[in-house]
C-alpha positions as a printed Julia matrix, in Angstrom:
354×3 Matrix{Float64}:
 -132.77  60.73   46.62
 -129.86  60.57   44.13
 -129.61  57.4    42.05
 -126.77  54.77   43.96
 -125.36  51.57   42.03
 -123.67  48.72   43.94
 -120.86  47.43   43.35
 -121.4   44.39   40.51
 -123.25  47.13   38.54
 -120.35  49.51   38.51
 -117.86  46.44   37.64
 -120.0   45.12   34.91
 -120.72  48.5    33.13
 -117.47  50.07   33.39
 -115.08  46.7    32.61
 -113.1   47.36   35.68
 -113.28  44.19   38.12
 -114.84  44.46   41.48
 -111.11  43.68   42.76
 -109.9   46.76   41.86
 -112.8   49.1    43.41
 -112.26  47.19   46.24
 -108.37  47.97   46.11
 -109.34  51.45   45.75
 -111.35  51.37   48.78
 -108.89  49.9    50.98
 -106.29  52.59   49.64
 -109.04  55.28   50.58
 -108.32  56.26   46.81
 -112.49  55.46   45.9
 -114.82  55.09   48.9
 -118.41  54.17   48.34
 -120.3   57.33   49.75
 -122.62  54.59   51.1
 -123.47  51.28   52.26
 -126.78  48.66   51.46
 -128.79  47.1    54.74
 -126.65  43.77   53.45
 -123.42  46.04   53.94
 -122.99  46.21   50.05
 -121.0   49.07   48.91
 -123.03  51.72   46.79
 -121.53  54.54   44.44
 -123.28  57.93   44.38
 -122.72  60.3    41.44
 -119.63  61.91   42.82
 -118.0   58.8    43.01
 -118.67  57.88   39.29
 -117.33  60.84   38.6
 -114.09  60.36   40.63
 -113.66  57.24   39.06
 -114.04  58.72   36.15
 -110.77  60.76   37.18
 -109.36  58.17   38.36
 -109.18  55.91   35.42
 -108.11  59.24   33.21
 -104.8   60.11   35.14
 -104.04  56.38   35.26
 -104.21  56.38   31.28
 -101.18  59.28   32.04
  -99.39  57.03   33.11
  -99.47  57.87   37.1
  -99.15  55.63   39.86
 -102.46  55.02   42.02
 -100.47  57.08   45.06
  -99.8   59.45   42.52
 -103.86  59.21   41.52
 -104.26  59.94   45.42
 -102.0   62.69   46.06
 -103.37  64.93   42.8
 -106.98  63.92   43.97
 -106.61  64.8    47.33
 -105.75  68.65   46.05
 -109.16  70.45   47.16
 -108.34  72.65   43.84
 -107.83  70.24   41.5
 -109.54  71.45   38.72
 -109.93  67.39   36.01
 -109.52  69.29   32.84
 -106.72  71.62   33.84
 -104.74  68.17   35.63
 -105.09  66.43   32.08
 -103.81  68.91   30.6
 -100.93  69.33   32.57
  -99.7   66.11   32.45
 -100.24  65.08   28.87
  -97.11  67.78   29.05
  -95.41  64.68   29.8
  -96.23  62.22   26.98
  -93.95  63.81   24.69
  -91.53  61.03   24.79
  -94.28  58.04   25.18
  -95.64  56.37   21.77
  -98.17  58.26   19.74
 -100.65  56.07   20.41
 -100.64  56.62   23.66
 -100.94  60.38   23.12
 -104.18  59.66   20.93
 -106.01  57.43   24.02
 -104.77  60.82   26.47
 -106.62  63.09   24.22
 -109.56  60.7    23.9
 -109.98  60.57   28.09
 -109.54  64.21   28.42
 -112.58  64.19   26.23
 -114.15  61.94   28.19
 -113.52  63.84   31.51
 -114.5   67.35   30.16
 -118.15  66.18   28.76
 -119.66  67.37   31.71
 -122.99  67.11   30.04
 -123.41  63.31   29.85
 -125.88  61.33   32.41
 -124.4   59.66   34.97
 -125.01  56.88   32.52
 -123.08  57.99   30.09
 -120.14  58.11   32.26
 -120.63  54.59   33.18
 -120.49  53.87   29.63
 -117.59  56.25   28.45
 -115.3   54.17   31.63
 -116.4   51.04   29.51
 -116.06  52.12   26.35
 -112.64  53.69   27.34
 -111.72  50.53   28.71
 -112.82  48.14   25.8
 -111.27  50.57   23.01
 -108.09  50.45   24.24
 -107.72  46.97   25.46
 -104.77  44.53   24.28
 -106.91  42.29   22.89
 -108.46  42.88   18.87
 -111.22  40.84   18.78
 -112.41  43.08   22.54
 -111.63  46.07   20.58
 -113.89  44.85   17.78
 -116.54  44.01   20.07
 -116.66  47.3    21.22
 -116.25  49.23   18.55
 -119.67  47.0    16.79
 -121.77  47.2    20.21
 -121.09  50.77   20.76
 -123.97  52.55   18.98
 -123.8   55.67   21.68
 -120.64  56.36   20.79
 -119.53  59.76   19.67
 -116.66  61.57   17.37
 -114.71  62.73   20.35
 -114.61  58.76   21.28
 -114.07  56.64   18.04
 -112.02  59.65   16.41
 -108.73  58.8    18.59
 -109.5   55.09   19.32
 -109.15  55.06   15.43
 -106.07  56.99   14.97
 -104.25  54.54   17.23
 -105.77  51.43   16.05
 -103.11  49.3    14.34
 -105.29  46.39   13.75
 -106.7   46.64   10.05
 -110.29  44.42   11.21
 -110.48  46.82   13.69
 -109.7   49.51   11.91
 -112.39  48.86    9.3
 -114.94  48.27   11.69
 -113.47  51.81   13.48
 -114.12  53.91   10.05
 -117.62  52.23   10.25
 -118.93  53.24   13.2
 -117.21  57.16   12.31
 -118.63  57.51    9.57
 -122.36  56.66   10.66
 -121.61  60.08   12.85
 -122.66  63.62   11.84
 -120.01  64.99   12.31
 -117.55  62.75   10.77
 -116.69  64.61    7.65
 -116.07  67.99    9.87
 -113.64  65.87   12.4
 -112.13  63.82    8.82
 -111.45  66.53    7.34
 -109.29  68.53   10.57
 -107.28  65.25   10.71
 -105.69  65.55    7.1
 -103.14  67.73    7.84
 -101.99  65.25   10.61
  -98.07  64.97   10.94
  -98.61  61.24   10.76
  -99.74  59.52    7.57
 -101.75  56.31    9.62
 -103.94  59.18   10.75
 -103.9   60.69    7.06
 -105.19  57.85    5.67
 -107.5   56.31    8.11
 -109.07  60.01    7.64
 -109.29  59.72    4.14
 -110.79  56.34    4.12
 -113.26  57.51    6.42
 -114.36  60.49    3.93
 -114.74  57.63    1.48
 -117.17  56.01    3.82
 -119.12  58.89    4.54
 -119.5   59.78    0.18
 -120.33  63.29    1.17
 -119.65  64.95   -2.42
 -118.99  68.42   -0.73
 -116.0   66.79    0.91
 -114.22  65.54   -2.82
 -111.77  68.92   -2.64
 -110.73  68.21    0.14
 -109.72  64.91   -0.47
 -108.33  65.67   -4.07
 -106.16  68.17   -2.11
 -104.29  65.01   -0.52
 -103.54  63.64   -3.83
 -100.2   65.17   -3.48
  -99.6   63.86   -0.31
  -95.68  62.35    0.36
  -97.5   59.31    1.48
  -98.53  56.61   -1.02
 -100.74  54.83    1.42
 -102.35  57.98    1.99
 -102.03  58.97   -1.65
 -103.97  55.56   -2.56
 -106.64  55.87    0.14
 -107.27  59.25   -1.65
 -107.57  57.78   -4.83
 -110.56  55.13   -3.85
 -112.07  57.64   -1.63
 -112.94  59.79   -4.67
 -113.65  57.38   -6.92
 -116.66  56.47   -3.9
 -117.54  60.49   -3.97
 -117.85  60.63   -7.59
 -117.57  64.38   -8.76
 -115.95  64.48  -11.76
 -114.18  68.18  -11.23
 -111.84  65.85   -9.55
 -110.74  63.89  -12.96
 -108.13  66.33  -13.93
 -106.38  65.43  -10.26
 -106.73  61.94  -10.83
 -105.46  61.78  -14.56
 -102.03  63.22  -13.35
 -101.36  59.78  -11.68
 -101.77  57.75  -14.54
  -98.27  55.98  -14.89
  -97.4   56.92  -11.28
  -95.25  54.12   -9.79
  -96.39  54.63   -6.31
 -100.39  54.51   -7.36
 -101.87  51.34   -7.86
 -103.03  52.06  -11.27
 -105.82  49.59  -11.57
 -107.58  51.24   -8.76
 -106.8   54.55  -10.21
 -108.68  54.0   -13.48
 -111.37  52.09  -11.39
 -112.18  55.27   -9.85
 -111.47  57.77  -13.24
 -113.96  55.0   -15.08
 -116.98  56.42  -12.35
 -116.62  59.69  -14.31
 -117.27  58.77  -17.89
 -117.53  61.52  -20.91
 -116.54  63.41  -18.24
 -113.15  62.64  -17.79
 -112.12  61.91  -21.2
 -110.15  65.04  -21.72
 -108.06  65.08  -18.7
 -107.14  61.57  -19.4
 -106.52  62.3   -23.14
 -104.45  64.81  -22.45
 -102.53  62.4   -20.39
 -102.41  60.37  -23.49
 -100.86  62.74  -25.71
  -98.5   64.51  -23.81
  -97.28  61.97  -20.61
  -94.4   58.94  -20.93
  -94.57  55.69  -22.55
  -96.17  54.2   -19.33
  -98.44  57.25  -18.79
  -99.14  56.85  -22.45
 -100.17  53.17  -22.01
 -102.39  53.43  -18.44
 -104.16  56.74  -20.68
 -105.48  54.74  -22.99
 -106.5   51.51  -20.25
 -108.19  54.12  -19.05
 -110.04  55.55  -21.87
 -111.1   52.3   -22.78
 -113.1   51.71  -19.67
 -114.57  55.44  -19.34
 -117.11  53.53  -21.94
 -117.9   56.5   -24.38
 -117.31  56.77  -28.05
 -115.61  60.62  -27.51
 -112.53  58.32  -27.04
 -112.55  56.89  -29.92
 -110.9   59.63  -32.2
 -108.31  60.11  -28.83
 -107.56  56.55  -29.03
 -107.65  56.5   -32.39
 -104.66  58.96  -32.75
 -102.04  56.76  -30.44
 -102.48  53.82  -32.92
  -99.58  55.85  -34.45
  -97.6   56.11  -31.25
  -94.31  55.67  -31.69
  -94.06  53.35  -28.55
  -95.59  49.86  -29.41
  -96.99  49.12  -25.77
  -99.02  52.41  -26.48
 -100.27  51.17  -29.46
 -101.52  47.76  -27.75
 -103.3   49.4   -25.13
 -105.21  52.19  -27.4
 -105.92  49.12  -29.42
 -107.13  46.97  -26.73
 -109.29  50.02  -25.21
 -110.89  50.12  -28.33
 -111.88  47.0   -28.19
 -113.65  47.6   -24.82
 -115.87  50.55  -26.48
 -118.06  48.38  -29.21
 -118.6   48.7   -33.15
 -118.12  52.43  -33.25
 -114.54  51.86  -33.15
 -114.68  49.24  -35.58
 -113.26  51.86  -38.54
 -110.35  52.94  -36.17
 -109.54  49.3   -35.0
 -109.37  48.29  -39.12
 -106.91  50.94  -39.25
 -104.62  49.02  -37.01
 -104.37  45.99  -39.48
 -101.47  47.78  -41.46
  -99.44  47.86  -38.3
  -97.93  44.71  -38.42
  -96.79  44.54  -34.26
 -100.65  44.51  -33.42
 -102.73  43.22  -36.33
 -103.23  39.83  -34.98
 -104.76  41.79  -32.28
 -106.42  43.72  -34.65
 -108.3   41.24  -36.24
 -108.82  39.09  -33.01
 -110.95  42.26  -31.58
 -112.41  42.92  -35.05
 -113.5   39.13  -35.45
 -115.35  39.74  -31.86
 -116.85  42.99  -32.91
 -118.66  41.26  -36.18
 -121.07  43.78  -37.5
């Protein structure tokens, strides 16, 4: 005999109140294939599944005697209906275009256990509720959740607590860098970014060209996300990418030499070569950053732009030099002569006593 659930068990696991299945039974649109000896109403398998359908062309955007007539079509194929009416969410908000995509997902996983569908209603349900802190709660107490399932209840997420725990949960998934990674080409930068972030989360180092590639994204939210994300991966083949920000207004600068410091020796000529050949604010973020890569092959870089012609430049190579111990002692004495920065000069060198 084929598993049945009463009623309170199909309310309580799928969200939906025991109201509304009774609604649908009186409009013939769900009825229980059976009934208990106390004249409870039980679901069967097929009707999970109807409800299933149910729920997914209401999410369309159809009336429940619209639900009715496209059910009562002995052809009605659930994939092919989805599909023919997300046709017409052209003109709705992209969000709601994300949750369509996310239910025909639902609807076409034909492999799940009847249990599974009983969770996917809820989930469905919980994820796209107008409440954050239900969101929240679903997205934390989840932990059967797949890609096809947190992937578009984060791209239309708009709340950032949500979102963070949203990029969480994806990135605990297996498949979260392959799915990331298709979304960064998305015409709309929320998506872009949210991706990005969630490559950050996953540190997969085999993902870091990808990500570099979005450095020249239009987008500085998306441009920003990029740069934390690969300071998180770490590979130091992206430094040269990274350097060519330095004095970008759009990039928050302190986070982009947060990330270039993870690199080290490594990244000191990419970011001397911003030094010597970028503009006075390049010039001056340069040799910030140099100063907190932490190794003494910056010194003779740093060295040089005490001669800069731009005395902001001079400050900052001075002050990085400061940050990198006694073997720049010699080059920070040379900076006494300068009379613009030699209080600074012997401030540092008075810290640096041998």
């Amino acid at each position: 005999m084929s598993r049945t659930w009463r009623i309170g068990e199909v309310a309580e696991r799928t969200g939906l109140t025991r109201r509304t299945l009774r609604h649908y039974d009186e409009l013939g649109l769900l009825v229980p294939s059976g009934r208990s000896w106390g004249d409870y109403r039980l679901y069967d398998e097929a009707d999970l599944l109807r409800l299933l359908q149910i729920q997914s062309l209401k999410a369309l955007g159809l009336s429940l005697p619209e639900v009715a007539g496209v059910l009562a079509d002995p052809a009605m194929n659930a994939a092919a209906t989805l599909r023919s009416h997300l046709a017409h969410l052209e003109d709705r908000i992209e969000s709601e275009a994300r949750l369509a995509d996310r239910l025909r997902s639902l609807a076409g996983a034909a492999e799940r256990s009847w249990e599974d569908v009983l969770d996917a209603i809820s989930l469905t349900q919980a994820l796209a509720h107008p409440d954050p802190i239900v969101r929240l709660r679903a997205a934390l107490q989840s932990p059967g959740s797949t890609t096809a399932e947190l992937l578009p209840a984060l791209a239309a997420e708009t709340d950032p607590a949500v979102q963070e725990v949203l990029v969480w949960a994806l990135a605990r998934q297996p498949d979260a860098s392959a799915a990331a990674i298709g979304l960064l080409a998305s015409p709309d930068a929320g998506v872009r970014s949210l991706m990005v972030r969630v490559l950050g989360k996953v540190r997969d180092p085999g993902t870091a060209a990808a990500v570099a590639a979005v450095l020249d994204d239009p987008d500085p939210h998306v441009v920003n996300a990029a740069v934390n994300a690969l300071g998180r991966l770490g590979d130091p083949a992206t430094a040269p990418a990274l350097a060519e920000l330095l004095g970008a207004p759009a990039v928050r600068q302190l986070d982009l030499i947060d990330a270039l410091s993870g690199f080290g020796a490594e990244a000191v000529p990419a970011v001397a070569e911003r030094l010597a050949g970028g503009g006075d604010e390049t010039r001056a973020q340069a040799a910030e950053a140099l100063g907190r890569l932490g190794s003494a092959d910056a010194i003779p870089v740093l060295a040089a732009a005490l001669a800069d012609d731009d005395r902001v430049v001079r400050l900052a190579a001075l002050l990085a030099l400061g940050e990198l111990g006694p073997d720049a002692r010699p080059a920070m004495e040379e900076a006494l002569d300068d009379p613009t920065v030699a209080a600074v000069a012997r401030r540092l060198l008075d810290l640096h006593v041998t």
